[in-house]
C-alpha positions as CSV (number, residue, x, y, z in Angstrom):
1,X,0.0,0.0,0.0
2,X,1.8,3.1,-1.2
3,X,3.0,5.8,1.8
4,X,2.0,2.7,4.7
5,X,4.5,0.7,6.5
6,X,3.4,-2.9,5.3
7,X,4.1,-6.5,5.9
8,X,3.5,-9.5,3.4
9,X,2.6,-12.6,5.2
10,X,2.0,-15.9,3.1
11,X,-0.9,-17.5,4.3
12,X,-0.7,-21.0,2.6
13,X,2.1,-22.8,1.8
14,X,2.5,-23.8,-1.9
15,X,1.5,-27.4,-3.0
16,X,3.4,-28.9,-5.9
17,X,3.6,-27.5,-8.7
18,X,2.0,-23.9,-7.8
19,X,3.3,-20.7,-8.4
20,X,0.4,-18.7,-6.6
21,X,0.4,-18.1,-2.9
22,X,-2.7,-16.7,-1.0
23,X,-1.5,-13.5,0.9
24,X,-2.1,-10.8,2.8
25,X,-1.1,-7.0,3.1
26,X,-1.3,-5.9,7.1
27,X,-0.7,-2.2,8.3
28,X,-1.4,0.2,11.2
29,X,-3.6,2.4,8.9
30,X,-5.9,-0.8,7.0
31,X,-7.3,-3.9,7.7
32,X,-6.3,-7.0,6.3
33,X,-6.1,-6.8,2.3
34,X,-6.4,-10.2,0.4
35,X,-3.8,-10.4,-2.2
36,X,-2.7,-12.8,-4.6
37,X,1.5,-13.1,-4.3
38,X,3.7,-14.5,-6.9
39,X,6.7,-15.7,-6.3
40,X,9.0,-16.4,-9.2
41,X,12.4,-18.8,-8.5
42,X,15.0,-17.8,-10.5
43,X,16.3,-20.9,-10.2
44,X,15.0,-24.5,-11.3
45,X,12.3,-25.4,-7.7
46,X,12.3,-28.8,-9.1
47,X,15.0,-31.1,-6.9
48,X,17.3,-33.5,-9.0
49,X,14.9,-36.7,-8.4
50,X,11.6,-36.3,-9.8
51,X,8.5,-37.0,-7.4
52,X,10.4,-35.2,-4.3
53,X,9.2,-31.9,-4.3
54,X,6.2,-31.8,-1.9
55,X,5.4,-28.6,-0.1
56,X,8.7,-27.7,0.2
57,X,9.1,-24.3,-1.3
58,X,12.9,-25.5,-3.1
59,X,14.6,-28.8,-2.8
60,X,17.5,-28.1,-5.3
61,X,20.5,-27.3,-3.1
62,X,22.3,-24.1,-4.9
63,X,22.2,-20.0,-4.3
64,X,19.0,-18.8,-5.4
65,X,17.1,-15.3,-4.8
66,X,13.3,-14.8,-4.7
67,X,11.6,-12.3,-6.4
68,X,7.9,-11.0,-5.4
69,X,5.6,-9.1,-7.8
70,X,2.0,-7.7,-7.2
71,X,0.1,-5.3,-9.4
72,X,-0.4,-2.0,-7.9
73,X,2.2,-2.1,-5.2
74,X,5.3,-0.3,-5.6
75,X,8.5,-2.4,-5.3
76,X,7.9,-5.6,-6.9
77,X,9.8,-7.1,-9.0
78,X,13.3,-6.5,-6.8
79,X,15.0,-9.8,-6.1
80,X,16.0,-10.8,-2.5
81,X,19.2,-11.3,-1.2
82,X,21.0,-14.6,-2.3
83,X,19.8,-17.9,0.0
84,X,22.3,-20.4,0.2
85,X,20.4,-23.6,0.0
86,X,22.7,-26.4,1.6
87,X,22.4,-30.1,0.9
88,X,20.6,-32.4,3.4
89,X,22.5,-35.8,4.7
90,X,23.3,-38.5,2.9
91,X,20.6,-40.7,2.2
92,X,20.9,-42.8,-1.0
93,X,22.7,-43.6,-4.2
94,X,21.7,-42.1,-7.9
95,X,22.5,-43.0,-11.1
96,X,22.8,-39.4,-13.3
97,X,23.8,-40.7,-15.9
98,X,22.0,-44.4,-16.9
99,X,23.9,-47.0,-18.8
100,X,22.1,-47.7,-22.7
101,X,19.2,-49.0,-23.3
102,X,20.7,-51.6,-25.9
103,X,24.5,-52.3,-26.4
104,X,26.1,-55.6,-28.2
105,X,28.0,-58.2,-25.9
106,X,32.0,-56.9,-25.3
107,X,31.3,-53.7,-26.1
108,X,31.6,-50.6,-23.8
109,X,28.6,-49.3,-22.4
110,X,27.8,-46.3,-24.1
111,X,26.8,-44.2,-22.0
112,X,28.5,-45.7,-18.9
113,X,26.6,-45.2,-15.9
114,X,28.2,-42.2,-13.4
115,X,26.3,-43.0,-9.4
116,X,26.2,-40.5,-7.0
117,X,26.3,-40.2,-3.0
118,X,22.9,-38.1,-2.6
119,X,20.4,-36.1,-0.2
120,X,16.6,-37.1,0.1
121,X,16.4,-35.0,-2.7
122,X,18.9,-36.3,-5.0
123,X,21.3,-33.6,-4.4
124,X,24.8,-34.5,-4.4
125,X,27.1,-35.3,-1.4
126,X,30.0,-33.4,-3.0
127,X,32.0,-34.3,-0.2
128,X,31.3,-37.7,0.3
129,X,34.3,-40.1,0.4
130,X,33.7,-44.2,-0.5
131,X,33.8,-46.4,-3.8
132,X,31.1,-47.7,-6.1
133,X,30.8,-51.2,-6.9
134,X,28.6,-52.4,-9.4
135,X,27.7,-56.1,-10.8
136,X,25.3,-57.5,-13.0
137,X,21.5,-58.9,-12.6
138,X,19.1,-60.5,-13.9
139,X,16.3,-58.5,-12.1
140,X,15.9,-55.3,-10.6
141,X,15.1,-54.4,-7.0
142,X,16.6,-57.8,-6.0
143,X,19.8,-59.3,-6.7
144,X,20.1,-62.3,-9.4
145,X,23.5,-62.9,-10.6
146,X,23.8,-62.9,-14.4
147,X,24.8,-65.4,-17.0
148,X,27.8,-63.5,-18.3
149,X,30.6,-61.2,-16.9
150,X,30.9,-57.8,-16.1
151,X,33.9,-56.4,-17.6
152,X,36.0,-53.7,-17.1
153,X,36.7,-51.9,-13.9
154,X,33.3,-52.6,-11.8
155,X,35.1,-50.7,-8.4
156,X,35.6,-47.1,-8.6
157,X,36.4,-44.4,-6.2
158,X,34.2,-41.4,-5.1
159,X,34.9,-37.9,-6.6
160,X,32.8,-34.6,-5.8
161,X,30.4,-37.0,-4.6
162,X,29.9,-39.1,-7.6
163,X,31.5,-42.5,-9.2
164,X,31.7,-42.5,-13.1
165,X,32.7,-45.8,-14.7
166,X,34.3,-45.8,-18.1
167,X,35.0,-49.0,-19.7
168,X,31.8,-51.4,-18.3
169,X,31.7,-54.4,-20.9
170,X,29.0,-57.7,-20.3
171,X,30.2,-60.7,-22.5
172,X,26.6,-62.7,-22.3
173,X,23.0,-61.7,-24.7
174,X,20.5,-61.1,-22.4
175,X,18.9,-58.6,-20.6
176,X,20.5,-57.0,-17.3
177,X,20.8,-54.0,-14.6
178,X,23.6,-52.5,-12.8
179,X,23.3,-53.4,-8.7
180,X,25.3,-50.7,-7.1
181,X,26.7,-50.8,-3.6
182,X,28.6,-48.0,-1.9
183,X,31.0,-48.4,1.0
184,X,30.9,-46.4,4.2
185,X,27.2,-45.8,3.9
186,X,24.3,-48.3,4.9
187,X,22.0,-47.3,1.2
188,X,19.9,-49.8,-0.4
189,X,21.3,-51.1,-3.4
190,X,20.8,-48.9,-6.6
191,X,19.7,-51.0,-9.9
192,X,20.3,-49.1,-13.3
193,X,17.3,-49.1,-15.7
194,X,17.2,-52.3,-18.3
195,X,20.4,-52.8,-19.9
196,X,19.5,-55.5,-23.2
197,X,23.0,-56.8,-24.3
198,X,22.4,-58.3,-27.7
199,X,24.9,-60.9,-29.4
200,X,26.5,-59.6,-32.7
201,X,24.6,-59.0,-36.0
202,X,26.2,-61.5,-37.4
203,X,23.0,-63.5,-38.8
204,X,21.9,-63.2,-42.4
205,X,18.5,-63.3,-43.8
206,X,18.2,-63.6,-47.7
207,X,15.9,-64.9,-50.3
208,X,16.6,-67.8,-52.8
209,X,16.5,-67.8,-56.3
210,X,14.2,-68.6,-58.0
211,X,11.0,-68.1,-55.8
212,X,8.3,-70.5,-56.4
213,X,5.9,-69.0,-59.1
214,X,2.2,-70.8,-58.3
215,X,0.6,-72.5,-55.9
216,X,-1.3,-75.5,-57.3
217,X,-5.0,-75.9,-56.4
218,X,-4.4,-79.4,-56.2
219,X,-2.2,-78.9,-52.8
220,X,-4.6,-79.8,-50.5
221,X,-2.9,-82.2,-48.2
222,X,0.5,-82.0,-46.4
223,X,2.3,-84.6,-48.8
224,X,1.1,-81.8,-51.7
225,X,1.9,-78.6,-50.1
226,X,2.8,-76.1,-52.7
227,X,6.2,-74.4,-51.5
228,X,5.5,-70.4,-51.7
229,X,8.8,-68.9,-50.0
230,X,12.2,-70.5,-50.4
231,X,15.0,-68.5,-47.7
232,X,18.1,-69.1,-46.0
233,X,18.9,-68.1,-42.8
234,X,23.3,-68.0,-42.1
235,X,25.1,-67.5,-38.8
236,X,28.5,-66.3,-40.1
237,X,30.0,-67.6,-36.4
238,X,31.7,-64.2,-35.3
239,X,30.3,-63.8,-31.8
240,X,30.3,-67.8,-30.9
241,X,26.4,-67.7,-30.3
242,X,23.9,-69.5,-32.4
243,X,20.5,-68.0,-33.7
244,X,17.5,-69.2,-31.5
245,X,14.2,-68.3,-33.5
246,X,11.4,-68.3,-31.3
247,X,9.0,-67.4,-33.7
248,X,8.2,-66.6,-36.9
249,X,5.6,-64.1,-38.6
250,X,4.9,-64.5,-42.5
251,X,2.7,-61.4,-43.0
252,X,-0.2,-61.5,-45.7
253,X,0.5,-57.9,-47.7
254,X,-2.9,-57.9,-49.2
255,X,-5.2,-55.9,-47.4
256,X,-8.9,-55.3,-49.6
257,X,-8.4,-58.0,-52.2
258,X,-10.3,-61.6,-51.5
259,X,-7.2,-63.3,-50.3
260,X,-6.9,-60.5,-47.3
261,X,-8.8,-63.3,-45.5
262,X,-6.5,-66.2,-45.7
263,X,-8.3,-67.9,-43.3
264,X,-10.7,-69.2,-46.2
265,X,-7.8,-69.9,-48.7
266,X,-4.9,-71.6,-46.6
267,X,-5.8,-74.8,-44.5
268,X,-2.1,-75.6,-43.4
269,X,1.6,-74.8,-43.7
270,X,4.5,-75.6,-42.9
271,X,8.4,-75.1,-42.9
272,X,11.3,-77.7,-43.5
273,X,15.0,-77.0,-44.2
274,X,15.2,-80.5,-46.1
275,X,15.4,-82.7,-43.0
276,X,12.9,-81.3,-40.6
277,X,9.6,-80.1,-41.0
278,X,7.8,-78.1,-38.9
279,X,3.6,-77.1,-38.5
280,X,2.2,-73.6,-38.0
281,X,1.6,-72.4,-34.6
282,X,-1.4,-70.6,-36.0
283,X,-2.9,-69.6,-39.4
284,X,-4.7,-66.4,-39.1
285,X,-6.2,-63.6,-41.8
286,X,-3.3,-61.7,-41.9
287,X,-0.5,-64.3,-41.3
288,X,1.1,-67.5,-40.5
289,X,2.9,-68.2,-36.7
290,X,5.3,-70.8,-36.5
291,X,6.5,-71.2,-32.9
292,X,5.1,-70.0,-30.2
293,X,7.6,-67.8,-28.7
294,X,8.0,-69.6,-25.3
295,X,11.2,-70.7,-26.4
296,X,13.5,-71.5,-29.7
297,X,11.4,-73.8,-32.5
298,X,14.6,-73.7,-34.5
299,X,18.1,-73.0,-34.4
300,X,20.7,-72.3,-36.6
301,X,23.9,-73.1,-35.2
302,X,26.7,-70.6,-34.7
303,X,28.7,-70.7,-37.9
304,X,26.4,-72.1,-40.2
305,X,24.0,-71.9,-42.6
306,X,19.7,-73.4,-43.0
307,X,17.9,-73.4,-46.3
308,X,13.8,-73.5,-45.5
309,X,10.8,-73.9,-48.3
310,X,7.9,-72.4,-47.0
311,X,4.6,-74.6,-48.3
312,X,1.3,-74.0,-47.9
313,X,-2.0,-76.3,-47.9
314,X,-5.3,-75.1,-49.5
315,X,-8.8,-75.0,-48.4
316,X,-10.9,-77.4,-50.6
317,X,-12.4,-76.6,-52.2
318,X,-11.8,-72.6,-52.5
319,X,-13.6,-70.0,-52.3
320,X,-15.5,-69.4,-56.2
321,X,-13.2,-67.6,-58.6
322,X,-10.1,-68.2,-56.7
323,X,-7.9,-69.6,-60.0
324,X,-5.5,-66.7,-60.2
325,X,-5.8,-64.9,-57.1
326,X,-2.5,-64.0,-55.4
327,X,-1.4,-64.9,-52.3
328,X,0.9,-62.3,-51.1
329,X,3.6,-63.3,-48.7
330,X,6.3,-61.2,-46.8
331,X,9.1,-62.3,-44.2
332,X,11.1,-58.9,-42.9
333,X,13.2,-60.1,-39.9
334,X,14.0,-55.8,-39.8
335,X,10.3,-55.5,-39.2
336,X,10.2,-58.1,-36.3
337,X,9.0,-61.0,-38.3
338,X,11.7,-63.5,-36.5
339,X,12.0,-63.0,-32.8
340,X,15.0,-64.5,-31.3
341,X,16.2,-65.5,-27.8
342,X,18.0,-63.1,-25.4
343,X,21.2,-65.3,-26.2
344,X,20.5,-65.5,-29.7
345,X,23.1,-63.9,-32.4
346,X,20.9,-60.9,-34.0
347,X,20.4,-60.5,-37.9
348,X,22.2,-57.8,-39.6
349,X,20.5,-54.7,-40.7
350,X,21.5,-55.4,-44.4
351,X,19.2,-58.4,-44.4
352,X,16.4,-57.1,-46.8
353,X,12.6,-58.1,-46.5
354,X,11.5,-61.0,-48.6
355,X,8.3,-60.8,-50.6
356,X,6.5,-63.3,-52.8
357,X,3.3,-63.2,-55.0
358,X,2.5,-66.1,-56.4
359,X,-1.0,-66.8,-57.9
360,X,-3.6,-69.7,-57.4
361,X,-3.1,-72.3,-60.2
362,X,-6.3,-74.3,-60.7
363,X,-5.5,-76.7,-63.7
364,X,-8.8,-78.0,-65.2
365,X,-8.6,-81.8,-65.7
366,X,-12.4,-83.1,-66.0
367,X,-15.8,-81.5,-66.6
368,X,-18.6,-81.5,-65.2
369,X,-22.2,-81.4,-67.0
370,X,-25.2,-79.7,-65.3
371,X,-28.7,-79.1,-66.5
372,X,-29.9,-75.2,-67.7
373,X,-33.4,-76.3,-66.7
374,X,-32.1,-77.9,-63.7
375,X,-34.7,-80.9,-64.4
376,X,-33.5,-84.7,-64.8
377,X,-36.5,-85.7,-66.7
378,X,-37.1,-84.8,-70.6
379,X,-39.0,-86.2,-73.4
380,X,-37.6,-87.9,-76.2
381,X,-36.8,-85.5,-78.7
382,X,-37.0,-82.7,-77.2
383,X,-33.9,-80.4,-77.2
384,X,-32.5,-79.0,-73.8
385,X,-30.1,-76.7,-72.7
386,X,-26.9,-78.0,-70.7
387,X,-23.6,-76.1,-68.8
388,X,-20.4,-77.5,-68.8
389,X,-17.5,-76.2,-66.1
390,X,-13.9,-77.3,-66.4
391,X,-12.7,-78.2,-62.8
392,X,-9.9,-79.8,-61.1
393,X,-10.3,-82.9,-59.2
394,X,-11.5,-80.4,-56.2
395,X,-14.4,-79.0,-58.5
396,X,-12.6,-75.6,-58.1
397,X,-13.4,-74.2,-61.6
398,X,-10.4,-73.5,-64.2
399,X,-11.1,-69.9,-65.1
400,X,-8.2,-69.9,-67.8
401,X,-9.9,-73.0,-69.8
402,X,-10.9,-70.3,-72.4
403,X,-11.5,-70.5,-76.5
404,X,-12.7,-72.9,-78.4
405,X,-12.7,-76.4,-77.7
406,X,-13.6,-79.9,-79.9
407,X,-15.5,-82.1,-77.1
408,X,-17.1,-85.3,-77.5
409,X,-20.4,-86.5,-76.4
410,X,-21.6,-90.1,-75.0
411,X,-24.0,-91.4,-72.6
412,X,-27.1,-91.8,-74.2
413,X,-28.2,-94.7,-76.7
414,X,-30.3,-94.7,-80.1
415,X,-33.9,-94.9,-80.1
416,X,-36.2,-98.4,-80.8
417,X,-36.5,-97.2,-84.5
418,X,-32.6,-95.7,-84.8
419,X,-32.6,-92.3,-83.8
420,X,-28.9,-91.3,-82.7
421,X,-28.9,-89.0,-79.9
422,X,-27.4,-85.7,-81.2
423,X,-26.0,-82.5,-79.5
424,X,-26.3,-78.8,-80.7
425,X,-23.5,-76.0,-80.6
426,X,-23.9,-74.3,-83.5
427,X,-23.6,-77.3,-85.5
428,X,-25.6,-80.7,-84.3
429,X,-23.2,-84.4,-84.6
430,X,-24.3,-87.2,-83.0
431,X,-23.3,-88.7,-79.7
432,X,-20.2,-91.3,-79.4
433,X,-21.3,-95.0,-78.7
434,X,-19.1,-95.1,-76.5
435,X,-17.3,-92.6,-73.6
436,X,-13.4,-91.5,-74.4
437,X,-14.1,-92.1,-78.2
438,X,-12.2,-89.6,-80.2
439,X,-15.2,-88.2,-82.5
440,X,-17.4,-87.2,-83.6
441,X,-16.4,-83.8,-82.1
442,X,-17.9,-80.7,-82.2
443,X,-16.8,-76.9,-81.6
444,X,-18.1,-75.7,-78.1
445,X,-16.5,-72.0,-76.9
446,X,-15.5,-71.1,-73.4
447,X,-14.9,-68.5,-71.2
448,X,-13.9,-68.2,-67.3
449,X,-14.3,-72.0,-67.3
450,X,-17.9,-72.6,-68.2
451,X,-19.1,-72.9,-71.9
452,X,-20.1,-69.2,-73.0
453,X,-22.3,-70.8,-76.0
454,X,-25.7,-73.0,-76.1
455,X,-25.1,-76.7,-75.7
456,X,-28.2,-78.7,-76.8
457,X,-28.5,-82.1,-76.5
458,X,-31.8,-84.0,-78.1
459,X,-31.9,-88.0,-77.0
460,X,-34.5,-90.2,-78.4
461,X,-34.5,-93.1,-76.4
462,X,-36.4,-94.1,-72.9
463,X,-33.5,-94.5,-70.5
464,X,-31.7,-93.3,-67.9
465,X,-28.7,-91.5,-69.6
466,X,-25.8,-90.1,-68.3
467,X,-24.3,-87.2,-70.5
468,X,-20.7,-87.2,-69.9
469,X,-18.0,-84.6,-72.5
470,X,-14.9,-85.5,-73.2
471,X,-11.8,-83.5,-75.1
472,X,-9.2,-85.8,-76.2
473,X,-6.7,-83.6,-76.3
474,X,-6.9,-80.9,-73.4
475,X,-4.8,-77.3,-73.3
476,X,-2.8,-78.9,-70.7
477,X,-1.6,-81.2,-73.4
478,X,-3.9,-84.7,-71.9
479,X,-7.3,-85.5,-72.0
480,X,-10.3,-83.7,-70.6
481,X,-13.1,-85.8,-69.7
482,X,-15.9,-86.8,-67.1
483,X,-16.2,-88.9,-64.8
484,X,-19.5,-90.7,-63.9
485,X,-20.2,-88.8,-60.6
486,X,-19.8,-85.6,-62.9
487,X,-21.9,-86.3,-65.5
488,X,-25.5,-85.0,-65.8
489,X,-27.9,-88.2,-65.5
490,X,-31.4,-87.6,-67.0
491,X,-34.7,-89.7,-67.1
492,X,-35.5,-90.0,-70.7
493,X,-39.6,-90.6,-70.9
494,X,-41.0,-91.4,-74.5
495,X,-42.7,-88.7,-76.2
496,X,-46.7,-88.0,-77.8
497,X,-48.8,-91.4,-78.3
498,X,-48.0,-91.7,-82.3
499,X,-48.8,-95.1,-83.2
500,X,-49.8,-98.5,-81.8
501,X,-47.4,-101.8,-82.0
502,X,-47.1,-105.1,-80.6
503,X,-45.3,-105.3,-77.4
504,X,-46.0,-109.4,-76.8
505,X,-48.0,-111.1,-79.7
506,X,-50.9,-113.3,-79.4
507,X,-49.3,-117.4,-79.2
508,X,-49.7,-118.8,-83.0
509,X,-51.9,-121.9,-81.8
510,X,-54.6,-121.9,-79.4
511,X,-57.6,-124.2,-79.0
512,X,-61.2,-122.8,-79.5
513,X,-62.6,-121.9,-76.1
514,X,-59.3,-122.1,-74.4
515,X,-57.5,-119.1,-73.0
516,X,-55.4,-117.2,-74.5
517,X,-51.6,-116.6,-73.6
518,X,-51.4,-112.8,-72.7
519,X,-50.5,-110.5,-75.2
520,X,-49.5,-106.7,-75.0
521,X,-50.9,-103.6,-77.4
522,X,-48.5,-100.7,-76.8
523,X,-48.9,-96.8,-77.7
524,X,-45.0,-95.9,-78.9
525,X,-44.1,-92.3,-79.7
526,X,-41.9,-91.4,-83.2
527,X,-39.4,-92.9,-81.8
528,X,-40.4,-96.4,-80.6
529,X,-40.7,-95.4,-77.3
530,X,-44.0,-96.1,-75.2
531,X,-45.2,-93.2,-75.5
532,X,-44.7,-91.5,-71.9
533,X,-48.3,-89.9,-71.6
534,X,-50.9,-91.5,-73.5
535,X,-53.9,-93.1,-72.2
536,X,-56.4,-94.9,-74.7
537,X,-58.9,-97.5,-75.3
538,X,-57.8,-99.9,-77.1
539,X,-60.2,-102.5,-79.2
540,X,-59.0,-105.7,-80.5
541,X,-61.8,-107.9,-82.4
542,X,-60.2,-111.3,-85.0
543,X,-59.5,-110.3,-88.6
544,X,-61.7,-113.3,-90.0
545,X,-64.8,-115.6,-88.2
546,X,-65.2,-116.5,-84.5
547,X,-65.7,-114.3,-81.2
548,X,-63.1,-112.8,-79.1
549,X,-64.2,-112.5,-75.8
C-alpha cells in the first residue's frame, strides 16, 4: 500500500507445482487486504529426483534469490538477497547418468553409468568419500546374478560425490541392470534401468532364387503342399552364439483384395529345411505363426548356414473364382517377423525383407455337366439346354480353360426305330457310342471355365442317360473328360402317343374256347418309345370268323 509501513505474510504454503500463494497486506492504517502473491524462483524449484518436491518451497541445493511481484504495489519485481540452499545428509545412491538401453556383448557401455552419493532429494554429497561397486543382474530391486561377466573396472572411487565408470563391458546376450553398492554408507542397493545386451549382428536373412511362381490348387494335403517362399537363414560364427528363432511371422500384404482373409484360402503350412519339417503355430487372416515364442522352435547353429521352403496347404475346395488370385507373402526379420532368444546372435541390418506373390493355379482336368433347366427328366426329342464347367479334381473351376474347344459326347443310346442321340453348338453331330471315343467332335467356346455358347443335346430313347464330355486332347496337353459322378444323369420318358405296336403277340396256336396266352398292345411315340403320356382305349376284335371274348 503506497505511503504505509506494510508487511507481506503468506498464508498458505504452496502445494506442488503452484506458483500462486494466498496473501495478505497488514498495516497500522488498513485492515487486512487479500492479495494474490507471486513468487517467481530464478532458479530451477524442481529437486534433481523427480517426485520429491512436496510442499517444500525449493529442494535443489544451490544459491537462489526470490523475487515478489504484485500489481499495484510499488517495489515488486526487486529480487532478495541470495539464499544459500545447503544439501541435506546423505541418504541414497543415484545413477545421473544411466547406462544404454541396448549395447552388443564386449562392447563398452555407451553411455557408462556415473552414481552419486545423494540427499533425500537427489542432491549431491559433493563431499562424500567411499567407492562404487557395481555387478550385473538379472532382475531389478533384488539381486540375481547374471549369465555372463561384467567387464572392465566394476570398483571405482568417489569424486565430488559421484563414481563414473568408463570402460563397463557384459560378454553374455541377455537382458540386465547394474546393482550398485557404496562403502561407508548403509544405502539400499541402486539398480540401473534395463540394460539389453544383444549378441553380434552376425546373422543373415536372404531370399533364394528362383522363388516359387504358383501354388497348385491341387495342394490340399500336407504330402502336396505347394512351397510359396524358399529363404536361408546364415550365422556367419563371429560372436560364438547360435541363432535361436522363437517365432516366426509370415505377413499377408494384401489388405482389400479376397485373399486378405487367408483364413478361407490356406488350411495348413508348414516349414522344412530338407530334414525337418515343422507345423504352424497358427494360421490367421493376416499371417502364419510358427513357434510360439516360449522358447526357440529352430536353431541355426553358430557358424552355419539353413535353407527353409515355405509350403502352404489349401482349403478345398476354395472359395469361387479363386484360380488366379495372389497370395501375397512377406518375411522382414528388420520388421520383427523372426524374434529370437536373449542369447541369440541378431540379424544384420543389411538383411532385406522377402516378398512373394505367387498366384492360385487351378489346372482344369475333368468337366462336369449340369442341366440349364435344372430338371432330370425330358422327353424324347426334345432339345434342352446343358452347362459345362472345367474343374480340377477339387471341383474348383479353371477360369483360364478359355477359346474354343472340340469335345465329345456319349451317354445316351439310339432310339427303338434308330434315332442317334445328337447334341447342338452351332452345328448338331451325334453322340459317341461309346465314352473317351475320339469323334465325332464338335466346336463348343468357353470363357472363365464354363461354356459361353448354347449346348443342346436332343436323346431319343427311354432310359436313364448319363451325358458325360470328353476333349481328347486338353490345353494342358492330356485329356479332358468326365467322370460318372460328374456327368448329368437324366430320365429319358418317351414322347406323344404316335402309333400302336405289338409289345407281346398273341401265341400262334390256341384251341377254340381255351384261354389265350397274354398279349401286350403298346402306344409308342416317333421314336419307338411307349409313349410316356398317352392313355387310350384300345379294341381288338379277329380279322376273320369267330368271337373274341
Amino acid at each position: 500500500h503506497p505511503g504505509s509501513d506494510a508487511d507481506v505474510r503468506i498464508l498458505e504454503a504452496p502445494t506442488e507445482g503452484e506458483r500462486v500463494l494466498g496473501a495478505e497486506v497488514v498495516d497500522d492504517a488498513l485492515d487486512a487486504v487479500d492479495i494474490d502473491l507471486v513468487v517467481a524462483f530464478h532458479d530451477p524449484v524442481e529437486a534433481p529426483e523427480e517426485g520429491l518436491r512436496g510442499h517444500h518451497a525449493h529442494l535443489a541445493a544451490d544459491d537462489v534469490t526470490i523475487t515478489p511481484s504484485i500489481a499495484g504495489i510499488n517495489g515488486t519485481n526487486i529480487a532478495s538477497n541470495l539464499i544459500d540452499v545447503a544439501v541435506g545428509a546423505p541418504d541414497h545412491l543415484r545413477y545421473t547418468t544411466q547406462p544404454p538401453a541396448t549395447i552388443g556383448i564386449t562392447e563398452v557401455l555407451v553411455p557408462n553409468p556415473v552414481i552419486a552419493v545423494t540427499d533425500g532429494w537427489g542432491n549431491i554429497i559433493t563431499d562424500a568419500v567411499g567407492s562404487i561397486t557395481v555387478s550385473a543382474s538379472r532382475t531389478s530391486g533384488t539381486y540375481t546374478a547374471g549369465s555372463g561377466t561384467l567387464g572392465g573396472d566394476v570398483n571405482v572411487d568417489l569424486s565430488g560425490g559421484s563414481a563414473t565408470f568408463t570402460d563397463l563391458t557384459y560378454d553374455y546376450p541377455e537382458p540386465i541392470y547394474l546393482r550398485a553398492t557404496v562403502t561407508g554408507y548403509s544405502f539400499d542397493d541402486a539398480y540401473s534401468e534395463r540394460i539389453a545386451i544383444t549378441a553380434g549382428a552376425d546373422g543373415f536373412f536372404a531370399g533364394v532364387a528362383p522363388q516359387p511362381t504358383e501354388v497348385s490348387s491341387l495342394a490340399v494335403t500336407s504330402g502336396e503342399a505347394a512351397p510359396v517362399m524358399v529363404f536361408r537363414v546364415t550365422d556367419v560364427g563371429t560372436d560364438s552364439f547360435d541363432i535361436g528363432m522363437t517365432q516366426m511371422f509370415v505377413r499377408n500384404l494384401e489388405t482389400v483384395g479376397a485373399t486378405a482373409t487367408w483364413t478361407d484360402y490356406i488350411d495348413g503350412a508348414y516349414l522344412s529345411d530338407g530334414t525337418q519339417t515343422y507345423q504352424a503355430y497358427a494360421i490367421e487372416d493376416n499371417r502364419i505363426v510358427f513357434g510360439s515364442g516360449s522358447s526357440a522352435f529352430y536353431v541355426v547353429p553358430d557358424g552355419e548356414q539353413r535353407t527353409f521352403t515355405l509350403s502352404i496347404v489349401l482349403k478345398s475346395p476354395l472359395p469361387a473364382d479363386a484360380d488366379g488370385d495372389l497370395l501375397r507373402f512377406q518375411l522382414d526379420p528388420a520388421a520383427g517377423d523372426i524374434t529370437l532368444e536373449p542369447s541369440s546372435s541378431t540379424f544384420d541390418p543389411s538383411s532385406v525383407a522377402l516378398t512373394n506373390e505367387p498366384p492360385i493355379q487351378v489346372t482344369g482336368t475333368r468337366f462336369r455337366v449340369t442341366s440349364v433347366l435344372g430338371s432330370g427328366v425330358v422327353s424324347a426329342g426334345q432339345p434342352f439346354g446343358i452347362n459345362i464347367a472345367a474343374l480340377d479334381v477339387y471341383d474348383n473351376v479353371d477360369t483360364d480353360y478359355t477359346g474354343n474347344h472340340s469335345l465329345v459326347f456319349s451317354g445316351a443310346n439310339a432310339s427303338p426305330n434308330g434315332d442317334m442321340p445328337i447334341v447342338t453348338a452351332g452345328a448338331s453331330v451325334n453322340f459317341a457310342t461309346t465314352y473317351g471315343a475320339s469323334t465325332p467332335t464338335v466346336i463348343v467356346e468357353f470363357a472363365n471355365g464354363v461354356n459361353a455358347g448354347s449346348v443342346s443335346p436332343t436323346l431319343y430313347n427311354a432310359e436313364v442317360a448319363n451325358i458325360r464330355a470328353y476333349e481328347p486332347t486338353g490345353p494342358y496337353g492330356v485329356a479332358v473328360g468326365t467322370p460318372t459322378s460328374n456327368g448329368l444323369s437324366v430320365q429319358v420318358v418317351g414322347g406323344a402317343g404316335n402309333r400302336l405296336f405289338w409289345a407281346t403277340e398273341p401265341q400262334t396256336i390256341t384251341v377254340a374256347n381255351a384261354p389265350l396266352k397274354e398279349f401286350i398292345v403298346s402306344v409308342s411315340d416317333n421314336y419307338g418309345n411307349i409313349a410316356g403320356n398317352s392313355t387310350a382305349v384300345i379294341t381288338i376284335a379277329p380279322v376273320s370268323g369267330g368271337i373274341v371274348t
